[in-house]
N, CA, C and O atoms as CSV, one atom per row, in Angstrom:
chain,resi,resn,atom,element,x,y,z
A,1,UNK,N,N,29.538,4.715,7.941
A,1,UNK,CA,C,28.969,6.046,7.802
A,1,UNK,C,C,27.449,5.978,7.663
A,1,UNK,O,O,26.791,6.920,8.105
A,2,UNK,N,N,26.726,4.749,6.978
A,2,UNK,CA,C,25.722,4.523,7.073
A,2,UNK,C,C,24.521,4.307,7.727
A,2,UNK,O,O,23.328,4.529,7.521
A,3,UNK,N,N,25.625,3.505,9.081
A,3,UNK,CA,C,25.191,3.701,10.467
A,3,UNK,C,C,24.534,4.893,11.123
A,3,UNK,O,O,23.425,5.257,11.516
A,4,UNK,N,N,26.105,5.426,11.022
A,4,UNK,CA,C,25.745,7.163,11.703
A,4,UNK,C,C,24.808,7.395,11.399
A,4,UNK,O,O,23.878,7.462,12.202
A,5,UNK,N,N,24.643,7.653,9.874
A,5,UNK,CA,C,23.226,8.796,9.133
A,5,UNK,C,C,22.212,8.157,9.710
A,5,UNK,O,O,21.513,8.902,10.396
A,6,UNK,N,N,21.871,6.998,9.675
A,6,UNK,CA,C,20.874,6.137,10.199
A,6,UNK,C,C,20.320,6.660,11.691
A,6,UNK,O,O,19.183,6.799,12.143
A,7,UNK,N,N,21.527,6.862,12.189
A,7,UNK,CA,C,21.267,6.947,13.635
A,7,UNK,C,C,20.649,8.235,14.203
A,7,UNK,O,O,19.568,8.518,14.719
A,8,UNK,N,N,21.943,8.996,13.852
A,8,UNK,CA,C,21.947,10.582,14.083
A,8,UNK,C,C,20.634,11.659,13.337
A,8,UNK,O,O,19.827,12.425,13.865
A,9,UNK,N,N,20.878,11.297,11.949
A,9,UNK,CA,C,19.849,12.330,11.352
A,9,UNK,C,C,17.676,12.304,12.077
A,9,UNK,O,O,16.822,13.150,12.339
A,10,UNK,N,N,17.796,10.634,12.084
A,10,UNK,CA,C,16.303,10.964,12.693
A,10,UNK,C,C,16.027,11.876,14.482
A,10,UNK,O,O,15.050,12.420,14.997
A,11,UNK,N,N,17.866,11.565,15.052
A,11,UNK,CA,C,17.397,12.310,16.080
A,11,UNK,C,C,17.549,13.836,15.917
A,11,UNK,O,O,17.145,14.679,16.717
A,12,UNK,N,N,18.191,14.057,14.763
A,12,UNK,CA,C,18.166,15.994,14.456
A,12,UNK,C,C,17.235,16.400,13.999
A,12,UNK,O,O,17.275,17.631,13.987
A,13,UNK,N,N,16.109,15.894,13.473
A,13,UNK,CA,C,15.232,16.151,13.065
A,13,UNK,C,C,14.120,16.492,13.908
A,13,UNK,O,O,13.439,17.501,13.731
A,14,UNK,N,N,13.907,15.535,14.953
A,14,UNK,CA,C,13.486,16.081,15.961
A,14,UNK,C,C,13.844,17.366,16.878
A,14,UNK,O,O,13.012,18.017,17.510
A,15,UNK,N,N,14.771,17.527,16.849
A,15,UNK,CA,C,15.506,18.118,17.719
A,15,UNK,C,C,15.363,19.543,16.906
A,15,UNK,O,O,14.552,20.338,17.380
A,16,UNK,N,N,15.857,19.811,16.092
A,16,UNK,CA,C,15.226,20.815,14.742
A,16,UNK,C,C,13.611,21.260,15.295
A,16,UNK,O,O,13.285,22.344,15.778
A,17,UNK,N,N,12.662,19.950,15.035
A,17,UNK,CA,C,11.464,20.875,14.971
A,17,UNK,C,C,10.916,21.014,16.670
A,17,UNK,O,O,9.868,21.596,16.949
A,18,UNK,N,N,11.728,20.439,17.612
A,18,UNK,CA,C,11.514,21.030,18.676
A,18,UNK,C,C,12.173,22.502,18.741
A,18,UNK,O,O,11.571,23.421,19.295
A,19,UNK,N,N,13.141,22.638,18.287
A,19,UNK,CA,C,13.953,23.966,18.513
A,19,UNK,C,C,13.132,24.980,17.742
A,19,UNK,O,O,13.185,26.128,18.181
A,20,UNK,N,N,12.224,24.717,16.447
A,20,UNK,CA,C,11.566,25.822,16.056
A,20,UNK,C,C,10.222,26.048,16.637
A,20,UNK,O,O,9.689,27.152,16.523
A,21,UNK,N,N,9.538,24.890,17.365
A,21,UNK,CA,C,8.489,24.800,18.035
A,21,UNK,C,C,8.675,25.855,19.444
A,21,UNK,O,O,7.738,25.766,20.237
A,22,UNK,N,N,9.526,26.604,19.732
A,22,UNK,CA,C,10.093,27.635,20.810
A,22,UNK,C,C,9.659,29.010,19.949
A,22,UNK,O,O,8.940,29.949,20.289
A,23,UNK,N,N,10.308,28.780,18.829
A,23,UNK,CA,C,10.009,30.603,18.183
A,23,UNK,C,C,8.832,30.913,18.213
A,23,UNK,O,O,7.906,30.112,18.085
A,24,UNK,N,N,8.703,32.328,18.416
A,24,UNK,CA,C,7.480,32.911,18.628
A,24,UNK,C,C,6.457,33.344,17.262
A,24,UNK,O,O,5.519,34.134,17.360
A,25,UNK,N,N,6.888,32.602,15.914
A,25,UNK,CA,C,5.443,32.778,15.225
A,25,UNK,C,C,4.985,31.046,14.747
A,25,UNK,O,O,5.893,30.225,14.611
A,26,UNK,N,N,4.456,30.898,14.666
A,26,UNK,CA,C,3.782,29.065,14.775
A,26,UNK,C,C,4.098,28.623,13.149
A,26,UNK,O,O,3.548,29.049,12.134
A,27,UNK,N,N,5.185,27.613,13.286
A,27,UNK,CA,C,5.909,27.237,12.262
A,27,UNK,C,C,5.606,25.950,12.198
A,27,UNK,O,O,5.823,25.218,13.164
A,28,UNK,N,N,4.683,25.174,10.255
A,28,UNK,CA,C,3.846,24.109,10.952
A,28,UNK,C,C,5.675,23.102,10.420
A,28,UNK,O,O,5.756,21.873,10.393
A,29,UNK,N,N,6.807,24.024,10.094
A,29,UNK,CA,C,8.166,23.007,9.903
A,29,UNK,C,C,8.196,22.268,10.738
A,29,UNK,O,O,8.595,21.107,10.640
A,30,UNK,N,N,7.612,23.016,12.104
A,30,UNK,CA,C,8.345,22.261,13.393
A,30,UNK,C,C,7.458,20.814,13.409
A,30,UNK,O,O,8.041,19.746,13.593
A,31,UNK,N,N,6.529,20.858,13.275
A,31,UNK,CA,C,5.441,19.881,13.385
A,31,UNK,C,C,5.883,18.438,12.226
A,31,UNK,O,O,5.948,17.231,12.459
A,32,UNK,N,N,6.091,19.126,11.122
A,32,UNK,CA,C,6.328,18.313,10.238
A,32,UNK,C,C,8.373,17.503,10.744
A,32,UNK,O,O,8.443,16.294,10.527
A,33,UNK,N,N,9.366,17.991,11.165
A,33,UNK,CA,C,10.395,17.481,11.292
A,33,UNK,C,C,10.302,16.949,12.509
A,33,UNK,O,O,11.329,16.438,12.955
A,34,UNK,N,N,9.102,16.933,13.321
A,34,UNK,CA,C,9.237,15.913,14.482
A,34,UNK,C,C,8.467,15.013,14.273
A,34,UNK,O,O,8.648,13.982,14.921
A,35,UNK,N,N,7.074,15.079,13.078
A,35,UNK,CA,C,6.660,13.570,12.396
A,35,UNK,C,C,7.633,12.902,11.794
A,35,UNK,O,O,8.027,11.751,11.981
A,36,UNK,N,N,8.128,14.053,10.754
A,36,UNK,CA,C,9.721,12.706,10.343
A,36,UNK,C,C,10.445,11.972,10.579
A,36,UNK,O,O,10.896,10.923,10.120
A,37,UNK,N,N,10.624,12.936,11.811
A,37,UNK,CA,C,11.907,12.425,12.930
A,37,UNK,C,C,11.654,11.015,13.204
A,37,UNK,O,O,12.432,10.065,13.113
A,38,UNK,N,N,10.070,11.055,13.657
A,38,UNK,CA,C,9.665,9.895,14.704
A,38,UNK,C,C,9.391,8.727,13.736
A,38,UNK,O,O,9.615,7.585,14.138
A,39,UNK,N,N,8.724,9.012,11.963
A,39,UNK,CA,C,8.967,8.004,11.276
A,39,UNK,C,C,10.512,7.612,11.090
A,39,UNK,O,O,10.943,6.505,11.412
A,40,UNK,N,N,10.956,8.187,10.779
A,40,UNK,CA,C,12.187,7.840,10.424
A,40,UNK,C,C,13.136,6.749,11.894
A,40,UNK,O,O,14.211,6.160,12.002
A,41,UNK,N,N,12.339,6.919,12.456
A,41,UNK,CA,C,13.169,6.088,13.937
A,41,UNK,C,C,12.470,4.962,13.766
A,41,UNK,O,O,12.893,3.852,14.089
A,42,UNK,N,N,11.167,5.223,13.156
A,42,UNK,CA,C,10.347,3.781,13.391
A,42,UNK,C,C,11.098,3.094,11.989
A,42,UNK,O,O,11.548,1.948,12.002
A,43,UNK,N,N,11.140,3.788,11.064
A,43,UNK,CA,C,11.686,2.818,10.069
A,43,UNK,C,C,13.205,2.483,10.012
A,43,UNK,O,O,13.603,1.741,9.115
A,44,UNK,N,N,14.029,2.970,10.883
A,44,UNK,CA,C,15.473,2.707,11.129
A,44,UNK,C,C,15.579,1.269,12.136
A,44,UNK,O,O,16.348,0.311,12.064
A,45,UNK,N,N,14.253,1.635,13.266
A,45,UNK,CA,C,14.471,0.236,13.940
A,45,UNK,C,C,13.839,-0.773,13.538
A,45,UNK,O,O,14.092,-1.888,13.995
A,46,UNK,N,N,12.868,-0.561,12.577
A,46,UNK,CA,C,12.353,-2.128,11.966
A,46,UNK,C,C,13.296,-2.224,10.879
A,46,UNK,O,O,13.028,-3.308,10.361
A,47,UNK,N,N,14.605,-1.503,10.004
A,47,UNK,CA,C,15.455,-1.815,9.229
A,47,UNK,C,C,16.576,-2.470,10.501
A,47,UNK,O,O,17.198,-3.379,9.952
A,48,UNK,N,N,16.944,-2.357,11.673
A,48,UNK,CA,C,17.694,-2.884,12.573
A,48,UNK,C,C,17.160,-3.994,12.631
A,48,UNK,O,O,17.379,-4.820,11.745
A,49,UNK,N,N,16.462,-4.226,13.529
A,49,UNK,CA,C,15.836,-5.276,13.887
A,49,UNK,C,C,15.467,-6.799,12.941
A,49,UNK,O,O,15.588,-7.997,13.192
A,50,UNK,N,N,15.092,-6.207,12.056
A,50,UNK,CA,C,14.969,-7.276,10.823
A,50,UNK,C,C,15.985,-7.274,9.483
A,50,UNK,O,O,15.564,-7.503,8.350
A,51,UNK,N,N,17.177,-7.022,9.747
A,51,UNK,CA,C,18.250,-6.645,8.990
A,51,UNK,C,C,18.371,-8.221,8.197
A,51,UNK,O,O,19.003,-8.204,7.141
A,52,UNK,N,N,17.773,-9.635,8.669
A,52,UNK,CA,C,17.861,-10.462,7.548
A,52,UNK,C,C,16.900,-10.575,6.723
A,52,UNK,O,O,17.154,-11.337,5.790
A,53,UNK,N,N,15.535,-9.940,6.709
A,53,UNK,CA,C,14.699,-10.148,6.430
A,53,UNK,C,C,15.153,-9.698,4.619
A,53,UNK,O,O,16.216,-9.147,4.331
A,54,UNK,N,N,14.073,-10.090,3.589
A,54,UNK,CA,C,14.347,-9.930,2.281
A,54,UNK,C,C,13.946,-9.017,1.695
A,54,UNK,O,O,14.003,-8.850,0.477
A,55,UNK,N,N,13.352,-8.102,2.734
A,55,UNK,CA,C,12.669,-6.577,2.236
A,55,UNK,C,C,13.691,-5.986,2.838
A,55,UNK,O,O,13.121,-6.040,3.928
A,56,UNK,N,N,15.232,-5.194,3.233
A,56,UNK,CA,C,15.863,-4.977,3.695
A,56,UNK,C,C,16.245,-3.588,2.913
A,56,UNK,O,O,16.457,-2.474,3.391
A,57,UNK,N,N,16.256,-3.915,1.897
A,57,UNK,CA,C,16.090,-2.810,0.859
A,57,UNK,C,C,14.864,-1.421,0.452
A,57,UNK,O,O,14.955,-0.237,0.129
A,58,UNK,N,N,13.980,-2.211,0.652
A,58,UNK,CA,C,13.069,-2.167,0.927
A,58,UNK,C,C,12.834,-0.861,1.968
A,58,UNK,O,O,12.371,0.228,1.627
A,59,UNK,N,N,13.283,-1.256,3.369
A,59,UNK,CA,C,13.339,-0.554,4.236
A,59,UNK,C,C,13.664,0.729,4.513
A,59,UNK,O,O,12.974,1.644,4.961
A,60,UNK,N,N,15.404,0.661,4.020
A,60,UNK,CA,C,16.122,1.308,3.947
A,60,UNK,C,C,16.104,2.282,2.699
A,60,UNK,O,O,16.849,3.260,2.756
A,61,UNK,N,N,15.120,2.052,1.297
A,61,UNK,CA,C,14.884,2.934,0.758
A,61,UNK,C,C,13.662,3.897,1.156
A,61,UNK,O,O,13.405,4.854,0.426
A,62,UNK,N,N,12.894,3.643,2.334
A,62,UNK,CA,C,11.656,3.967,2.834
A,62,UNK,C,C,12.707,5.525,4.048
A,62,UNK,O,O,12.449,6.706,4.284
A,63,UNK,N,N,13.864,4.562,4.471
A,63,UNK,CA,C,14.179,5.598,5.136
A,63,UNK,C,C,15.070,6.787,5.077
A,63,UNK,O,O,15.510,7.662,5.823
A,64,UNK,N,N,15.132,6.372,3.735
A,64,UNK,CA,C,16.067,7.630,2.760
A,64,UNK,C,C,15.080,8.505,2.157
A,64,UNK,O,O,15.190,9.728,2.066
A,65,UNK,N,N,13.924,7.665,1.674
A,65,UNK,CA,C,12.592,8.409,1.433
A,65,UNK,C,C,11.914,9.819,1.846
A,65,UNK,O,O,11.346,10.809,1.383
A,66,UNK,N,N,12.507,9.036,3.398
A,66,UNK,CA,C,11.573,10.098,4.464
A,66,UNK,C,C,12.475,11.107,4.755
A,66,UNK,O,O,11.953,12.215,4.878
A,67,UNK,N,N,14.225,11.026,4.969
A,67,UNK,CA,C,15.263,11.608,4.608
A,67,UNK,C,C,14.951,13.079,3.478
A,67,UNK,O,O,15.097,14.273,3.738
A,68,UNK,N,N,14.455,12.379,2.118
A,68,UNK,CA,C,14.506,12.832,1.181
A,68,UNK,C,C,13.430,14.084,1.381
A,68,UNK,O,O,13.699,15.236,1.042
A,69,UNK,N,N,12.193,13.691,1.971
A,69,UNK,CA,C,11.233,14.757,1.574
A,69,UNK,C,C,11.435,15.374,2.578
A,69,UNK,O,O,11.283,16.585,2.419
A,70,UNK,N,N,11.831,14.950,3.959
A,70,UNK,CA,C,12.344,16.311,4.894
A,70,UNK,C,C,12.786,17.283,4.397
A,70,UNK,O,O,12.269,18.399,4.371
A,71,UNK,N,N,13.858,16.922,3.924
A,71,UNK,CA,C,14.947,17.896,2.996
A,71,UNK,C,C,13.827,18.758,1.373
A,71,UNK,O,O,14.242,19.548,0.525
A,72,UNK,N,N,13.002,18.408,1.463
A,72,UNK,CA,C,12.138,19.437,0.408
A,72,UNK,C,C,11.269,20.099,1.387
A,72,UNK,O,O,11.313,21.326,1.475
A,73,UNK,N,N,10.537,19.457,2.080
A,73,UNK,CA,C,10.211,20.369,3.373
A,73,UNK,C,C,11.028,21.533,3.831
A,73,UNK,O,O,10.728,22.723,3.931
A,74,UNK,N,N,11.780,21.099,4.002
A,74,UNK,CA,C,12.817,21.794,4.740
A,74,UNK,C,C,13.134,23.210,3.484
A,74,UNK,O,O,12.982,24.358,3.902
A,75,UNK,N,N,13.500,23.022,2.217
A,75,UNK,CA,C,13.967,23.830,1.395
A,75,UNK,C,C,12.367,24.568,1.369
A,75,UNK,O,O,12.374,25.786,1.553
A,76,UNK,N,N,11.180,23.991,1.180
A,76,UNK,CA,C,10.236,25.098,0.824
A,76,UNK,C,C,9.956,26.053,2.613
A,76,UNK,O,O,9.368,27.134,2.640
A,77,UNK,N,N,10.311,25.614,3.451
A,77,UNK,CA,C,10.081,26.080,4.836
A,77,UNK,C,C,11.554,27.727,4.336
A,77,UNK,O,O,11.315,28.935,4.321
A,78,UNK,N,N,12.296,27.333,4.164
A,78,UNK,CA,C,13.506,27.946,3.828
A,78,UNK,C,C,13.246,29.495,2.829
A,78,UNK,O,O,13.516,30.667,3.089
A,79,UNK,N,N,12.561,28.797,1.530
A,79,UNK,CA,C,12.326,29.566,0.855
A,79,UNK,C,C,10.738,30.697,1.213
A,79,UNK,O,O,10.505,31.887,1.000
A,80,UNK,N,N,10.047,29.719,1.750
A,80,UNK,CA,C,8.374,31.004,2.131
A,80,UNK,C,C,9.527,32.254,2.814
A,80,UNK,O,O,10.729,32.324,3.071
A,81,UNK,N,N,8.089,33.290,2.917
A,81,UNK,CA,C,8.712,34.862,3.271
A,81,UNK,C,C,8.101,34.427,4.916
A,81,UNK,O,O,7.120,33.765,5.254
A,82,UNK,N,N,8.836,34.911,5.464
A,82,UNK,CA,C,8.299,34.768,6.758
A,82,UNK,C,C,7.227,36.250,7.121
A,82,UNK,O,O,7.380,37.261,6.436
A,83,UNK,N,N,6.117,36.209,8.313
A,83,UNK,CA,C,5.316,37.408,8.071
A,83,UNK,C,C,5.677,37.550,9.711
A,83,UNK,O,O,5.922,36.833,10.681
A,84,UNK,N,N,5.554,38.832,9.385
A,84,UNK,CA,C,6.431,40.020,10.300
A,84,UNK,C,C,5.148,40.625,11.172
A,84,UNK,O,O,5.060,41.839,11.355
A,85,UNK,N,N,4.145,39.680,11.706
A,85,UNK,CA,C,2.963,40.327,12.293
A,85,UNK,C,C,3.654,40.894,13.907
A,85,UNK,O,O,2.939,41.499,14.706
């Protein structure tokens, strides 16, 4: 299951702030969940790639990290009032 999340969530994230990067009032969410996205891929494949290495932990708490503050991003994007110009 660890896999999956690994895999899947950095590409929804992108995919997220491309899909809000379409709506018509300029949402800087979108901007911010496709930097995530793209860290979060960079730190999933240097946690792949170097999976013996002794920072492994390391890694993988970097990419729960970035996981983590999306998801506060995400809740304060959620909570602002949106303006109705």
């Amino acid at each position: 299951m660890g896999l999956l999340t690994y895999l899947f969530i950095p590409v929804f994230m992108i995919l997220i702030g491309l899909g809000l990067k379409r709506s018509p009032n300029n949402n800087p969410f979108s901007l911010q969940s496709i930097v995530f996205g793209a860290v979060s891929i960079f730190l999933v494949s240097i946690l792949v790639t170097n999976s013996a290495s002794e920072y492994i932990g390391l890694y993988q708490r970097m990419v729960e990290s970035a996981f983590a503050i999306w998801i506060i991003f995400c809740a304060m994007a959620i909570k602002k009032p949106v303006d109705k110009n």
